[in-house]
ROMAR-850263 format. One record per residue (C-alpha): residue number from 1; chain; y negated, x, z negated. Coordinates in steps of 0.2 Angstrom, whole numbers, plus 5000, padded with zeros to 4 digits. Each point is the difference from the previous one (the first is absolute). Example, Ala and Ser with C-alpha at 12.3 -4.5 7.8 and 13.67 -1.06 7.14 Angstrom:
# residues 2
+------+-------+------+------+------+
| fiza | kemar |    v |    u |    w |
+------+-------+------+------+------+
|    1 |     A | 5022 | 5062 | 4961 |
|    2 |     A | 4983 | 5006 | 5003 |
+------+-------+------+------+------+
This chain:
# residues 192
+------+-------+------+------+------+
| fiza | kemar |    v |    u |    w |
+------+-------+------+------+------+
|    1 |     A | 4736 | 5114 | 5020 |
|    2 |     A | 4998 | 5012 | 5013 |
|    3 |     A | 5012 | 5003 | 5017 |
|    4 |     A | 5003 | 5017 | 4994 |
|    5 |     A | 5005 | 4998 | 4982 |
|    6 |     A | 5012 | 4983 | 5005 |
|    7 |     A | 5009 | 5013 | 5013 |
|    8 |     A | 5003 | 5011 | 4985 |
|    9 |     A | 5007 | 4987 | 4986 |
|   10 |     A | 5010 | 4996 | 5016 |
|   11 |     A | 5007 | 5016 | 5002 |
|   12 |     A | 5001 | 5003 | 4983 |
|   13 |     A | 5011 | 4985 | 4995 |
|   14 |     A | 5012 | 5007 | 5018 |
|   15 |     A | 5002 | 5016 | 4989 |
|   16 |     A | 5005 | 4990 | 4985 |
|   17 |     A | 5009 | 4988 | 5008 |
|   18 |     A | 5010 | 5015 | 5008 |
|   19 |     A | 5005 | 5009 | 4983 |
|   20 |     A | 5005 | 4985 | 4992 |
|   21 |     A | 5012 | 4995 | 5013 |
|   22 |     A | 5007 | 5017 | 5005 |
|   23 |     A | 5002 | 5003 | 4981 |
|   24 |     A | 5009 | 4985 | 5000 |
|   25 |     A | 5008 | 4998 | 5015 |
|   26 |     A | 5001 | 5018 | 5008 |
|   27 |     A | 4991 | 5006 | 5018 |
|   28 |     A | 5014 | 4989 | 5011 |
|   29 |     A | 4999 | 4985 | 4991 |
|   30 |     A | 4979 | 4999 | 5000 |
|   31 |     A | 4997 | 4993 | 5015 |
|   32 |     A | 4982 | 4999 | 5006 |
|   33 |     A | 4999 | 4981 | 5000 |
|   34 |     A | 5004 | 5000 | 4982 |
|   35 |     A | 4989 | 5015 | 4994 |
|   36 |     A | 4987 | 4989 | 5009 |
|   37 |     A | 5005 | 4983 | 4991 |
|   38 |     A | 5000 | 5009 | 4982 |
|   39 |     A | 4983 | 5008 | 5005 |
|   40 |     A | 4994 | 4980 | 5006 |
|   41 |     A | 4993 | 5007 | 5017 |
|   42 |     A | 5008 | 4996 | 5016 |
|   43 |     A | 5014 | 5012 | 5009 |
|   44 |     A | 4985 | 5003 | 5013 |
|   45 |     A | 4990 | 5008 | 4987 |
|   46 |     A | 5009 | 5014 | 4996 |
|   47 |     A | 4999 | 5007 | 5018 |
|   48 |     A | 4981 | 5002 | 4998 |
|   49 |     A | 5003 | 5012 | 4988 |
|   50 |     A | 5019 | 5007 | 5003 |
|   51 |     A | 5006 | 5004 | 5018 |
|   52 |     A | 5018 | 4994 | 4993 |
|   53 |     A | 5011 | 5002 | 4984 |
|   54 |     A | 5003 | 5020 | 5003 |
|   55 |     A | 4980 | 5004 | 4999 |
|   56 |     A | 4999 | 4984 | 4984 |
|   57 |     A | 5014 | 5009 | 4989 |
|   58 |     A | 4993 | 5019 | 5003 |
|   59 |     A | 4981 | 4994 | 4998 |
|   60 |     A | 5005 | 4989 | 4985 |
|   61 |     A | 5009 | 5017 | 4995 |
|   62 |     A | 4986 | 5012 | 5003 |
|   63 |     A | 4988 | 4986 | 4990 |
|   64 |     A | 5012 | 4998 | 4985 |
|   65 |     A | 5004 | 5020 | 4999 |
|   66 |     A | 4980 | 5003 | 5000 |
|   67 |     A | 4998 | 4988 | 4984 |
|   68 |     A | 5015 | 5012 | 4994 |
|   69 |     A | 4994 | 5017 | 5002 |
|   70 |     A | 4980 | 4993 | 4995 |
|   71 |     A | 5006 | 4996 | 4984 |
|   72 |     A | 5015 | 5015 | 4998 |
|   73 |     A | 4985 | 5011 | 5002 |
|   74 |     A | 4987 | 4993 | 4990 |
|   75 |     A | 4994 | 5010 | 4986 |
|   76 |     A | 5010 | 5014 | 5008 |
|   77 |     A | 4990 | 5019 | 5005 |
|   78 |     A | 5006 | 5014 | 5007 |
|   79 |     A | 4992 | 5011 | 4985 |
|   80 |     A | 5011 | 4995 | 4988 |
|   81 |     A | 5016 | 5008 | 4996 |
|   82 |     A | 5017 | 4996 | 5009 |
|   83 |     A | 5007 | 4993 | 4986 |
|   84 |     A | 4985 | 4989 | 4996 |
|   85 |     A | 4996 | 4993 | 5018 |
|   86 |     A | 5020 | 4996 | 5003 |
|   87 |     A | 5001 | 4989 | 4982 |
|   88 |     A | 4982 | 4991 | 5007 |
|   89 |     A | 5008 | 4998 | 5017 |
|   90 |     A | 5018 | 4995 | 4992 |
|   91 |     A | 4992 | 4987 | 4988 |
|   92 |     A | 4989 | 4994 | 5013 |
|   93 |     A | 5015 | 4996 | 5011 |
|   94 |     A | 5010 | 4993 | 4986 |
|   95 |     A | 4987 | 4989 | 4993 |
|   96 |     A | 4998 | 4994 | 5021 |
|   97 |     A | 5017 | 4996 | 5001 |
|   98 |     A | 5002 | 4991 | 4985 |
|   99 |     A | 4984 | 4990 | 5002 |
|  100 |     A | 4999 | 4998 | 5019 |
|  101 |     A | 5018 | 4995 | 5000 |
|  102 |     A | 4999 | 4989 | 5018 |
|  103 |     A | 4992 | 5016 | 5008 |
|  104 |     A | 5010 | 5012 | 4992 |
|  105 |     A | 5016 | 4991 | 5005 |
|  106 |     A | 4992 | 5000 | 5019 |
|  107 |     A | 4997 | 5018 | 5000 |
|  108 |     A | 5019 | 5004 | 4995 |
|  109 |     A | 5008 | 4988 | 5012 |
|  110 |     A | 4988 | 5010 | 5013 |
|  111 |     A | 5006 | 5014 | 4994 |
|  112 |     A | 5017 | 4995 | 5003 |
|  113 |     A | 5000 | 4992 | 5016 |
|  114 |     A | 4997 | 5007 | 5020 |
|  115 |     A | 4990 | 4984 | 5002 |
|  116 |     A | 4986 | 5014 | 4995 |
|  117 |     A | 4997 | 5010 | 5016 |
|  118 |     A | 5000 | 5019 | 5001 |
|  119 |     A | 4980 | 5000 | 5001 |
|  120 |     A | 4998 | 4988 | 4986 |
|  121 |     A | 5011 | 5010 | 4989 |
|  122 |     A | 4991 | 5017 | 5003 |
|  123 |     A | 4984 | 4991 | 4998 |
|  124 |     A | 5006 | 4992 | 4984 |
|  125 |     A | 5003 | 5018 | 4993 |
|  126 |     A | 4984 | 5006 | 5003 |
|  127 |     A | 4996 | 4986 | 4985 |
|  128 |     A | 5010 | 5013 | 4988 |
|  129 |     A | 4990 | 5018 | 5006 |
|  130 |     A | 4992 | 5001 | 4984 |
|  131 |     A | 5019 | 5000 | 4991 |
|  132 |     A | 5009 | 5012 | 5012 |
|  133 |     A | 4983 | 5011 | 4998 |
|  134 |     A | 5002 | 5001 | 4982 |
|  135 |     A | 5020 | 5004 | 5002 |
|  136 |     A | 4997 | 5012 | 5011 |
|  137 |     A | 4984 | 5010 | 4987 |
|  138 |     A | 5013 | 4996 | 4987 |
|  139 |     A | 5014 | 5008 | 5009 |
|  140 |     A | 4989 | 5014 | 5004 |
|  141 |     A | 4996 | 5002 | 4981 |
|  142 |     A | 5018 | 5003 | 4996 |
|  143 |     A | 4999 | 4982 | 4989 |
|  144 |     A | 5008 | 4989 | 5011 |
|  145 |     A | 5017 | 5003 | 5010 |
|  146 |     A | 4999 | 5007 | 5014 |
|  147 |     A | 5010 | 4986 | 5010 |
|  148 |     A | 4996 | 4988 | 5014 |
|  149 |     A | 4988 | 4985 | 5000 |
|  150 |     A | 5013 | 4988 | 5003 |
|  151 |     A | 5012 | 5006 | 4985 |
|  152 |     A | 4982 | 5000 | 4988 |
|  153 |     A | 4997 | 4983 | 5005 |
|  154 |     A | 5020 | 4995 | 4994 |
|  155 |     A | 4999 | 5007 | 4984 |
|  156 |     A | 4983 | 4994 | 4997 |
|  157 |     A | 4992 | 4984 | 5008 |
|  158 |     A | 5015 | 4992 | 5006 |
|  159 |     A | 5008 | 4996 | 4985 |
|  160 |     A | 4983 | 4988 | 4997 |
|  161 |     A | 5005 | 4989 | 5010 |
|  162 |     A | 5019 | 4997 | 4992 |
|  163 |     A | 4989 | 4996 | 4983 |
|  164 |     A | 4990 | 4990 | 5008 |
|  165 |     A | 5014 | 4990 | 5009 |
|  166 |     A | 5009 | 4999 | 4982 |
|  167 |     A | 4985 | 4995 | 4992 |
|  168 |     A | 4996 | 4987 | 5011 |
|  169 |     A | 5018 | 4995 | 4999 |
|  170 |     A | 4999 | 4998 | 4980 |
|  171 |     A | 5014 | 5012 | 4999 |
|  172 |     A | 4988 | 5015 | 4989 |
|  173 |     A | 4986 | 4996 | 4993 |
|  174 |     A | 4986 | 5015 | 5002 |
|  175 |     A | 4989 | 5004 | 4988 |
|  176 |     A | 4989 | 5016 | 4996 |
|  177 |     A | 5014 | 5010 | 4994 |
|  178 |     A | 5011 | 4997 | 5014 |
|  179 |     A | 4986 | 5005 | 5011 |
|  180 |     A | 4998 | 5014 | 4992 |
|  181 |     A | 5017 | 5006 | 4999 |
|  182 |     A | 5002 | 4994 | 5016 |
|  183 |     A | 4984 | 5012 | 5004 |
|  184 |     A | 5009 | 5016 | 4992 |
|  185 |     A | 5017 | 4998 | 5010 |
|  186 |     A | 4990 | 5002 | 5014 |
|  187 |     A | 4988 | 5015 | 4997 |
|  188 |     A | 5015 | 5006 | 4993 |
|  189 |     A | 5009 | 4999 | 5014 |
|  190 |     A | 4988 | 5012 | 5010 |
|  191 |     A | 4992 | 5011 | 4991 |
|  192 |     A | 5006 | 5017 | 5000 |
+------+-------+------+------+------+
């Protein structure tokens, strides 16, 4: 086994070990010395790849919000029609949310938290461009509402991550025709 590929099962096992814990445990209570124990490398390590636990979390972030938008936008052009491309985006994103539940629940507590800095976060939104292009041709259209990003976002994705949360809780069991209905409340929701 190679030096290089050893550095990056190394590094990937820090990025794992850093969503399970903060998942678990939350930003504060993930210390360094435990994300290296979980990840079986010592504390040392982690400084060869992170300058400290501010640069891990917005790296693990920017890593985990990459896999996120690859597979939102998978299958996804910008010749189709608004409606078309935001149900490929929509179910893309549910069907991440509710397969790729540790990641998933990462991205929301980031979303959630200032442990994110202000950089991170605006580089993190450049992951959803594709989206907020297609709101914006759709509001352009006349289709969708002509409302802010943010409120589009609401009424739209967010709600994704409440089914997931109740899903993986047991409470609601998902199936197709939740999702579909689920889908429908939220083009819904937007279209003019």
């Amino acid at each position: 086994m190679s030096g290089a590929s050893k550095s990056q099962i190394k590094r990937e096992a820090l990025v794992k070990a850093t969503v399970k814990l903060v998942n678990n445990n939350g930003f504060h209570a993930t210390p360094m010395s435990k994300i290296a124990k979980m990840a079986n490398v010592s504390p040392a390590t982690i400084y060869l790849y992170f300058q400290n636990k501010q640069d891990l979390i917005n790296q693990v972030y920017l890593e985990v919000k990459a896999a996120f938008t690859d597979y939102a936008f998978q299958d996804y052009n910008e010749e189709q029609s608004v409606e078309e491309g935001f149900e490929i985006i929509w179910r893309n994103i549910a069907d991440f949310k509710l397969k790729e539940v540790d990641k998933a629940l990462f991205l929301s507590q980031c979303d959630n938290t200032p442990m994110i800095d202000e950089e991170g976060r605006q580089e993190g939104l450049k992951h959803l461009q594709p989206l907020l292009d297609l709101w914006e041709r759709g509001k352009e259209a006349k289709i969708i509402k002509n409302i802010s990003p943010y409120l589009l976002y609401a009424y739209t994705i967010y709600p994704l991550a409440f089914l997931m949360t109740i899903s993986q809780r047991e409470i609601f069991k998902l199936d197709e025709t939740h999702l579909q209905e689920a889908y429908k409340a939220a083009w819904d929701s937007i279209k003019l």
